[in-house]
C-alpha positions as CSV (number, residue, x, y, z in Angstrom):
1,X,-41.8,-31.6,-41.4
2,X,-44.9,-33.3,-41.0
3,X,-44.5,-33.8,-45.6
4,X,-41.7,-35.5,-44.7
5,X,-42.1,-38.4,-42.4
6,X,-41.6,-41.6,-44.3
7,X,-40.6,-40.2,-47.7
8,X,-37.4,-39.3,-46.9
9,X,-34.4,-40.5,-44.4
10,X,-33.8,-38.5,-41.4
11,X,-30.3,-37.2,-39.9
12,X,-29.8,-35.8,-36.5
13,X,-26.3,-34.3,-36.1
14,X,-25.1,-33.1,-32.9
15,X,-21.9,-31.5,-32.6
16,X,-21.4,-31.8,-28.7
17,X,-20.1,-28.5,-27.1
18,X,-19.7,-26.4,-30.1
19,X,-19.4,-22.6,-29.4
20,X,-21.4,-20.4,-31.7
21,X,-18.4,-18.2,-32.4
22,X,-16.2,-20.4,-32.8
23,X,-18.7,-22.6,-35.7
24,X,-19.6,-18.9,-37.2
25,X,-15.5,-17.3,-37.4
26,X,-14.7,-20.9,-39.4
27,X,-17.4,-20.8,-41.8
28,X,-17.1,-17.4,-42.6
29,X,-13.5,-17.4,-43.0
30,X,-13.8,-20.5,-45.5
31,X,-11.8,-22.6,-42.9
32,X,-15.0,-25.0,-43.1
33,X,-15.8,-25.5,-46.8
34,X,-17.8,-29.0,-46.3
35,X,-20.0,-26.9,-44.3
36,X,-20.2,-23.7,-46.5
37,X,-21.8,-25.4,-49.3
38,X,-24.7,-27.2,-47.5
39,X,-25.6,-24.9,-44.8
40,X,-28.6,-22.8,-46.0
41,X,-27.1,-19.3,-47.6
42,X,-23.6,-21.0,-46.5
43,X,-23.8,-19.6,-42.7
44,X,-24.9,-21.1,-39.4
45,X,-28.2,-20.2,-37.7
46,X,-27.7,-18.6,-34.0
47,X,-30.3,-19.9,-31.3
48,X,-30.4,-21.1,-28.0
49,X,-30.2,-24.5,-26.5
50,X,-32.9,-25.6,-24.0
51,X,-30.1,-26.8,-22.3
52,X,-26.6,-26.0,-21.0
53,X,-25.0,-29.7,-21.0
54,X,-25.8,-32.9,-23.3
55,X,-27.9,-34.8,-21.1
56,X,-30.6,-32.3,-20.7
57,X,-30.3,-31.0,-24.1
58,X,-30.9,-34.3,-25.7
59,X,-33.9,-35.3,-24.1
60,X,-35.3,-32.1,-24.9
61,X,-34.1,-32.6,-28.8
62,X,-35.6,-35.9,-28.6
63,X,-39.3,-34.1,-27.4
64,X,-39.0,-31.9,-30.1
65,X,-37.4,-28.9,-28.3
66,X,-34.7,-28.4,-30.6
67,X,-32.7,-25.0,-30.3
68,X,-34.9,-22.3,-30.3
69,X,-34.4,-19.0,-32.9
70,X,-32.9,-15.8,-30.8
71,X,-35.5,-13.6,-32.4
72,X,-39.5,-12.9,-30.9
73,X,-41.3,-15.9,-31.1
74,X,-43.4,-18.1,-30.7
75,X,-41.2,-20.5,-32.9
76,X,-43.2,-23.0,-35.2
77,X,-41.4,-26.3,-33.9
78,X,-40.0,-29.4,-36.8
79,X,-41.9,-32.1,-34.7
80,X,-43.3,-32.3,-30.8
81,X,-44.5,-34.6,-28.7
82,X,-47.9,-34.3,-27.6
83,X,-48.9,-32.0,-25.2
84,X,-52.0,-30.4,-24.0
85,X,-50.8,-26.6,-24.2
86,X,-48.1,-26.8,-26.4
87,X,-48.0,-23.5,-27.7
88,X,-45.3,-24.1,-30.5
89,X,-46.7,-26.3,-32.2
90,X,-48.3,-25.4,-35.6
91,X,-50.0,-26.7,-38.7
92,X,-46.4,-27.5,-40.6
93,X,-45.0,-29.3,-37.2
94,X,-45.3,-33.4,-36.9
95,X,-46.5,-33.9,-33.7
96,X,-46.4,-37.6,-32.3
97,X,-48.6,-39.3,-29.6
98,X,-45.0,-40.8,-28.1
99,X,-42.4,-39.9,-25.8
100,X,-39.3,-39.2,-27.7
101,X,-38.6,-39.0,-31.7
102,X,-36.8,-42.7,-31.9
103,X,-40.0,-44.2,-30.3
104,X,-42.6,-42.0,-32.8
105,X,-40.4,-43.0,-35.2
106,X,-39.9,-46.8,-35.0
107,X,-44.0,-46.5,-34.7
108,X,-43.5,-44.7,-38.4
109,X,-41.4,-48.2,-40.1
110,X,-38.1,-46.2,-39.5
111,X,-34.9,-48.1,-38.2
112,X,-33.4,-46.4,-35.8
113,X,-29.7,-45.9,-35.0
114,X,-27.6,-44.2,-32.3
115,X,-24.2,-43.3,-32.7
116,X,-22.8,-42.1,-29.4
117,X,-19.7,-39.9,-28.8
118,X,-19.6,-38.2,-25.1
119,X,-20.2,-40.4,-21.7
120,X,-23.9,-39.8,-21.4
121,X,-23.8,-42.3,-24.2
122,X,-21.4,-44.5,-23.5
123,X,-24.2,-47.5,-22.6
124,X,-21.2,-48.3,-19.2
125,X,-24.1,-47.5,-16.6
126,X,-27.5,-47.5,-16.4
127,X,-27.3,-43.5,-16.8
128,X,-25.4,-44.1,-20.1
129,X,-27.8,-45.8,-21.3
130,X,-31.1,-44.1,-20.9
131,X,-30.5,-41.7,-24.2
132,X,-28.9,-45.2,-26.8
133,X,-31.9,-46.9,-25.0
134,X,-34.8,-45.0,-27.1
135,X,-33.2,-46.2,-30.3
136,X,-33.4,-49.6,-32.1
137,X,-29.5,-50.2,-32.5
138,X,-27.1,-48.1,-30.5
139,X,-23.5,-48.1,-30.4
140,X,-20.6,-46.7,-28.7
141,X,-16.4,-47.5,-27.8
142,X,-14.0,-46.1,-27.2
143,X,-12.6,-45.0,-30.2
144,X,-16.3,-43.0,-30.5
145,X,-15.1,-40.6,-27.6
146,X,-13.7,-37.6,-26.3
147,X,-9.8,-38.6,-26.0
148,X,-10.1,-40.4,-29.6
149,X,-8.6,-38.2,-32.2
150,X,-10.4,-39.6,-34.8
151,X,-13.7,-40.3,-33.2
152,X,-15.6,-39.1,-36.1
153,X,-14.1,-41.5,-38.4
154,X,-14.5,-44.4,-36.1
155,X,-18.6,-43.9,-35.9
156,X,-18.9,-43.6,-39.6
157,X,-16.8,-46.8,-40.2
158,X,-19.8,-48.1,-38.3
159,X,-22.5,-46.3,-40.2
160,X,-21.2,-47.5,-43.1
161,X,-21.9,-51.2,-41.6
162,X,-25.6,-50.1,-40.4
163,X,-26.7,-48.8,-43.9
164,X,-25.0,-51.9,-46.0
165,X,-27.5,-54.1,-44.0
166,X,-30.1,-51.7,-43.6
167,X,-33.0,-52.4,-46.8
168,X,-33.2,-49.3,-48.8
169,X,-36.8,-49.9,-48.7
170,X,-36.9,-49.1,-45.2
171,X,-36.9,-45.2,-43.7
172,X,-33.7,-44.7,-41.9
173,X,-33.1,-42.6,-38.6
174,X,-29.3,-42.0,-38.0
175,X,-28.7,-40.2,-34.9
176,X,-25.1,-39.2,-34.7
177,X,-23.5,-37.4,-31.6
178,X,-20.1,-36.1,-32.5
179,X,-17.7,-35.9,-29.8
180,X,-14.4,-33.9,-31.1
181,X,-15.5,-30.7,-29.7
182,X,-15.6,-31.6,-26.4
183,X,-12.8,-31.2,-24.0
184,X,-10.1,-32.4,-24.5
185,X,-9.8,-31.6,-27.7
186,X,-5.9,-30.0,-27.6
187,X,-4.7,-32.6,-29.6
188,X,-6.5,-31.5,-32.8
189,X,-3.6,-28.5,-32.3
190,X,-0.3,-29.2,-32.9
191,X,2.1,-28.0,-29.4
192,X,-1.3,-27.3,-27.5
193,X,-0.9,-28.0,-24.3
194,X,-4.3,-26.9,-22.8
195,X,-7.7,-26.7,-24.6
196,X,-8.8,-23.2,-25.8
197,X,-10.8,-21.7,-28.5
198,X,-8.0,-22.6,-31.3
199,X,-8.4,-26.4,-30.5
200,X,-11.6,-25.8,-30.4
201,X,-11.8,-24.6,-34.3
202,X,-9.2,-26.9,-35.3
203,X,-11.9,-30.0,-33.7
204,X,-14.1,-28.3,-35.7
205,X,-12.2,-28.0,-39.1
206,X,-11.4,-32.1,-38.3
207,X,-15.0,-32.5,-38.2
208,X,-15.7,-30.5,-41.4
209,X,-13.1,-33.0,-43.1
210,X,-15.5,-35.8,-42.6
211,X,-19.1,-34.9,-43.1
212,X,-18.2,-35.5,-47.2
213,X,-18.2,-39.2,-46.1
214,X,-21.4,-38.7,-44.2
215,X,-23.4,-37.5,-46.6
216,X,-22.4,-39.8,-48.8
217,X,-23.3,-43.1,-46.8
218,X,-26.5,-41.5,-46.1
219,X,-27.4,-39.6,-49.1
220,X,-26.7,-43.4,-51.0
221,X,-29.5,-44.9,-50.3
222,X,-31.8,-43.7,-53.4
223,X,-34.2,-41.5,-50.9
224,X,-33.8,-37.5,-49.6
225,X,-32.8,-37.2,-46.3
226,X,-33.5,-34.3,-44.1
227,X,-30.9,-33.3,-42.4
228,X,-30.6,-31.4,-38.6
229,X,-27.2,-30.0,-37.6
230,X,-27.0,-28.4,-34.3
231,X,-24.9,-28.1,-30.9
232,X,-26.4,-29.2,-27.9
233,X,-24.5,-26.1,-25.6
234,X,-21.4,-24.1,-25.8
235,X,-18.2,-24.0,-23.6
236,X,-16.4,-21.7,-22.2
237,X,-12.6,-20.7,-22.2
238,X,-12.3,-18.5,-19.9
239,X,-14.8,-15.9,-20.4
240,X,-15.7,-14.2,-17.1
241,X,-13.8,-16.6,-15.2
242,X,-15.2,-19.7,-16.0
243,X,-14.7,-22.9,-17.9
244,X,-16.5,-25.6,-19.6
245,X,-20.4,-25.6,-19.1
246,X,-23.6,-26.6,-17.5
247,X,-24.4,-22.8,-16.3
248,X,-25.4,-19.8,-17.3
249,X,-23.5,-17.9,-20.0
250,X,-24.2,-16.8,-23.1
251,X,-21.3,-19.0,-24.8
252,X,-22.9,-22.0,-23.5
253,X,-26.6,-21.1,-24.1
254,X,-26.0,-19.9,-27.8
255,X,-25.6,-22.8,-30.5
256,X,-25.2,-22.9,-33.8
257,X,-27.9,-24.5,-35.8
258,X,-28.9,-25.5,-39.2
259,X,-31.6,-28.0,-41.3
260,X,-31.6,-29.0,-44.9
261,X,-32.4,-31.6,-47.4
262,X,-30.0,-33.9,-49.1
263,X,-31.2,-35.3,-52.6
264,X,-29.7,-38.2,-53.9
265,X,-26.2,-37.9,-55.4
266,X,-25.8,-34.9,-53.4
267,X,-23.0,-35.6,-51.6
């Protein structure tokens, strides 16, 4: 990681609430093709979130705790804030003398850019505002969030604003947190009438349908980009009695999780 700071554009997906399961079922039945082709070997990574809701999560992300691998470790981290004891931490990672990744970043000539979905973005209180705060532009509406059916769309109309007046010659850092997974998220489904594990994939295959346009608007700018797809926790349906998240269980601490590079024209 450490290689790529300043050479190539950075892009921080997270897909807010997405159940391993749910992300792993889709791709491997090729209900998510957009995915398929760029996730490294075509399948999903399982690890765990530091986290079990978004608040936490992020500022953990944003300290370099990203979702760790199930297996043994340690686990070399991508980047880290400095620490004295930091055990994961090795000679590949890009550790930064600052608080957060937007702030190390800004220090490095990158623009940074927030795209919120969920409420812990939503910049409508001072507690909605502490994560879009770290970052040099940050945006959010309405039509960004969980009861928008095409939130996804909404954000990349304005990332497509951001990058036309964003010079090529400067590194971007587009932070995008995608709300459609989150409850509710019945209307993706046709005659749902409550939010379960099928609206759940069918957010998900809606999601899918859009990264093309993603990558595109940030793969055009004439530099790689390194790209970090993850969920910040799971949800649950159901499963031993309970429903949505912030506890416990292992459909809300296991994540699905991927990084790769985009090379010009790849999209």
């Amino acid at each position: 990681m450490r290689d790529l700071i300043g050479s190539h554009d950075l892009l921080l997906v997270t897909l807010d609430t997405l159940r391993f399961d749910v992300a792993d079922d889709l791709v491997r039945a090729g209900r998510t093709p957009t995915l398929a082709r760029v996730l490294p070997g075509g399948r999903w990574e399982r690890r765990h979130s530091p986290a079990s809701f978004t608040y936490a999560a992020h500022h953990a992300f944003f300290a370099g705790f990203l979702p760790t691998p199930t297996g043994p470790g340690p686990h070399e981290r991508l980047f880290a804030a400095r620490f004295p004891g930091s055990e994961s931490a090795g000679a590949d990672t890009w550790v930064f003398d600052a608080p957060d990744l937007p702030t190390a970043l800004r220090v490095e000539g990158y623009h940074t850019v927030c795209l919120g979905g969920v409420g812990f973005f939503n910049l409508r209180s001072p507690l909605g505002a502490v994560l879009p705060g770290l970052f040099a532009e940050a945006y959010w509406e309405p039509g960004f969030g969980v009861t928008a059916p095409d939130c996804l769309d909404a954000q990349l109309d304005r990332l497509a604003e951001v990058v036309d007046r964003t010079p090529v010659d400067r590194p971007l850092f587009t932070f995008l947190n995608v709300a459609a997974l989150h409850q509710p998220n019945r209307h993706y489904l046709p005659g749902a009438e409550t939010d379960d594990r099928a609206s759940h994939a069918a957010a998900l295959e809606y999601v899918d349908s859009r990264l093309d346009r993603l990558f595109a608007l940030v793969g055009g700018r004439g530099r790689p980009t390194f790209v970090i797809m993850c969920s910040d926790h799971g949800t649950a349906y159901g499963e031993d009695g309970h429903t949505g998240h912030r506890f416990g269980h292992e459909v809300v601490w296991t994540v699905p999780y991927a990084h790769f590079t985009l090379d010009p024209g790849d999209s």
